[in-house]
VOPAGU-2260 file (C-alpha; in pm, 1 decimal, decimal comma):
REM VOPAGU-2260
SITE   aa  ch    i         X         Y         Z
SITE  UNK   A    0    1766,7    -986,8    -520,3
SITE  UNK   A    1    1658,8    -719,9    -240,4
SITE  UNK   A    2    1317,9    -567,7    -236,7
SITE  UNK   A    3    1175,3    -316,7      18,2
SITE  UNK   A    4     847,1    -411,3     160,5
SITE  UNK   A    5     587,4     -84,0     394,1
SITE  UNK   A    6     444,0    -320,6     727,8
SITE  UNK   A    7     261,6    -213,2    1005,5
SITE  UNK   A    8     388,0    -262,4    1312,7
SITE  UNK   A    9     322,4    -158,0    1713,3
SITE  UNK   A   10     656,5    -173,1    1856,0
SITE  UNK   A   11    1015,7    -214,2    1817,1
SITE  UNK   A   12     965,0    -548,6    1969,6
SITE  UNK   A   13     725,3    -665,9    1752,5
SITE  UNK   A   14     951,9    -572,1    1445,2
SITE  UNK   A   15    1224,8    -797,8    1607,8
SITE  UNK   A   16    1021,4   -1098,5    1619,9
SITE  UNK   A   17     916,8    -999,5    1237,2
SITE  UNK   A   18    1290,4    -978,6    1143,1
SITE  UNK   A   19    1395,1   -1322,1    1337,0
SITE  UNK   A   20    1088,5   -1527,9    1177,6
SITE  UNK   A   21    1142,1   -1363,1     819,3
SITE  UNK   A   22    1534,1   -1459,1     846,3
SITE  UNK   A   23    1460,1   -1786,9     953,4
SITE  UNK   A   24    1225,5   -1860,7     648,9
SITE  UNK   A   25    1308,3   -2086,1     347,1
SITE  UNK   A   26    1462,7   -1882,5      33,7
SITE  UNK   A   27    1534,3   -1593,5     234,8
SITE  UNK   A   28    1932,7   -1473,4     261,8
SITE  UNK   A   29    1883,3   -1187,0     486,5
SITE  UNK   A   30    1595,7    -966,9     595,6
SITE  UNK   A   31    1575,7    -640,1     808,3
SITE  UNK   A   32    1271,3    -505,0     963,5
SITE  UNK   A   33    1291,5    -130,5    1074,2
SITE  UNK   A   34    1011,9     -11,7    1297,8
SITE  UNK   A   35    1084,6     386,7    1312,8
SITE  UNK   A   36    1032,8     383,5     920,4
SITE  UNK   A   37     805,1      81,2     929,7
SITE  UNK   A   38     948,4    -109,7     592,7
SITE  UNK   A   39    1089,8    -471,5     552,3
SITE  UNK   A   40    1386,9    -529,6     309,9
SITE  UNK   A   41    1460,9    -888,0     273,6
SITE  UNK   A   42    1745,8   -1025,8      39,6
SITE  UNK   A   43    1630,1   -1376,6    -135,9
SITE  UNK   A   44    1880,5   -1648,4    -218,6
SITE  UNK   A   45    1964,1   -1687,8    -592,2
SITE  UNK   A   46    1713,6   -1839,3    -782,3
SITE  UNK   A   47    1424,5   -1812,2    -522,4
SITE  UNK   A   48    1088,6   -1646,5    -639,5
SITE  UNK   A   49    1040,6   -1338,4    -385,1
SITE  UNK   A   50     614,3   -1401,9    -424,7
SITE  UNK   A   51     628,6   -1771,8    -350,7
SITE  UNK   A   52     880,5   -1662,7     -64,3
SITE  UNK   A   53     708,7   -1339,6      49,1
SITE  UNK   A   54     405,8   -1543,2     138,1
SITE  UNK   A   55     561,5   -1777,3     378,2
SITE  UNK   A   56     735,8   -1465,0     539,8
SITE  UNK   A   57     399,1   -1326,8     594,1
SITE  UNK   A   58     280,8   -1649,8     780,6
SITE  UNK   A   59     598,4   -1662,0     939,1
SITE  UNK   A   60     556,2   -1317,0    1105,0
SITE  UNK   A   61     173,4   -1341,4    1131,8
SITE  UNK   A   62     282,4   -1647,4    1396,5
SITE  UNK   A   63     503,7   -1471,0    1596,6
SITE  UNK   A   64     305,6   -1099,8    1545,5
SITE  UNK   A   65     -64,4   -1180,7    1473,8
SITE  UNK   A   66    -119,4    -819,1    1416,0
SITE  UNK   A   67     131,5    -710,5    1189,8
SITE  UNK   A   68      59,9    -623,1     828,4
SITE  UNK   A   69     350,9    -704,2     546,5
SITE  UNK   A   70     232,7    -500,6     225,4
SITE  UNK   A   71     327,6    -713,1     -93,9
């Protein structure tokens, strides 16, 4: 299952470090973070409940990004 996700972020690097901490997250298959239309899509892994999931993304990102913002 994919689902689209509107962030906040500062800069392009900032989304990178988003992307890399969201891929590396349990349940996730893929996940893409575009900065010039500031939106998250991640892909979760069969079975995998995108909430539960979602909110370890968030913390995931919050670590490497303190000020980023993932709307749910």
């Amino acid at each position: 299952m994919k689902k689209s996700y509107k962030i906040e972020v500062d800069c392009a690097n900032c989304a990178n470090l988003m992307e890399e901490a969201a891929r590396k997250t349990a349940g996730v298959q893929a996940a893409t973070v575009n900065f010039m239309t500031q939106k998250m899509i991640v892909e979760f892994e069969e079975g995998q409940a995108p909430a539960g999931v979602m909110q370890n993304v968030v913390k995931a990102c919050k670590k490497v990004e303190p000020d980023c913002e993932i709307y749910l």
